[in-house]
C-alpha positions in Angstrom: 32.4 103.0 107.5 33.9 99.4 106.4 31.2 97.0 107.6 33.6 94.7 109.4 34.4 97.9 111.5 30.5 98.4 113.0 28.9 97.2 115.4 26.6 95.1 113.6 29.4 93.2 112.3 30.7 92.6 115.9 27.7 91.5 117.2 27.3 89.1 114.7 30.5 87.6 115.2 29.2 86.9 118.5 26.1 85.6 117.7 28.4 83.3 115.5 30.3 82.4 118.0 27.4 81.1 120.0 25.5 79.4 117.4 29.0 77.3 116.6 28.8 76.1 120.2 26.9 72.5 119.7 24.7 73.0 122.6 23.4 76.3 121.1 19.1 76.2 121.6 17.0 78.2 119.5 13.8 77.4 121.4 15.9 78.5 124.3 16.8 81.5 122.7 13.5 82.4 121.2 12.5 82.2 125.0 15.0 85.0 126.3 14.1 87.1 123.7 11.3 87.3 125.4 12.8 89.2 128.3 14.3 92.0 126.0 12.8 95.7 126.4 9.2 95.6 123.9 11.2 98.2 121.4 14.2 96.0 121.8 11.9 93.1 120.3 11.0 95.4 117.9 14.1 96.2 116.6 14.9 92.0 116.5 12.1 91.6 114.3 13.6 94.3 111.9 16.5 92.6 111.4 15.2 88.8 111.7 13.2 90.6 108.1 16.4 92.0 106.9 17.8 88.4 107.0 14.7 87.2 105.5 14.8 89.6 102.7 18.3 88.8 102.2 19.2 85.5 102.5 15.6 85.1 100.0 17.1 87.0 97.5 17.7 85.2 94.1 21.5 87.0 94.0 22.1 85.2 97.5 24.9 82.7 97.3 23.4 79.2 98.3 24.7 75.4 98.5 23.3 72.3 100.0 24.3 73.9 103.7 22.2 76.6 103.3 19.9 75.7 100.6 16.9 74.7 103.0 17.0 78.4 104.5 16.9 79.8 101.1 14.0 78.4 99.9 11.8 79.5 103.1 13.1 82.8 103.2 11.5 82.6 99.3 8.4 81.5 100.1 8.2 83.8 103.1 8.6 87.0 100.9 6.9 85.5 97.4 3.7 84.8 100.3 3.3 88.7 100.5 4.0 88.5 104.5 6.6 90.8 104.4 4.8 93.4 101.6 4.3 97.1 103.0 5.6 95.4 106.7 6.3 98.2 109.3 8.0 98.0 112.1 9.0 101.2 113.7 11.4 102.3 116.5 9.3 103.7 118.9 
């Protein structure tokens, strides 16, 4: 399946969507999360470390916009954190 055909890639325009909106709160955000369904967390945290993974990776395409993000999603996976991490789908 073409990625920009999923529903991954749809969602994520949304979640673009929002975060272009200058009021967007990630405090706020975090908070709500907090009223998803526990496996429903679970499967957040899976893909907040498949961002992490990615956007850490030496092949990802940085500039001065993005550069900040870069280097923390670096540290996070050169610090181990994220070695043998499990996170299943209950």
């Amino acid at each position: 399946m073409e990625l920009q055909n999923s529903r991954e890639y749809k969602a994520a325009q949304e979640l673009e969507r929002a975060l272009n909106d200058m009021s967007w709160n990630p405090k706020r955000f975090a908070e709500s999360v907090s009223h998803y369904h526990r496996t429903l967390q679970q499967e957040l945290m899976k893909t907040i470390v498949a961002i992490i993974k990615m956007v850490g990776d030496d092949n990802y395409g940085i500039d001065l916009r993005n550069q900040a993000s870069h280097k923390l999603c670096k540290r996070i996976i050169d610090s181990g954190a994220l070695d043998d991490t499990y996170l299943p789908f209950i």
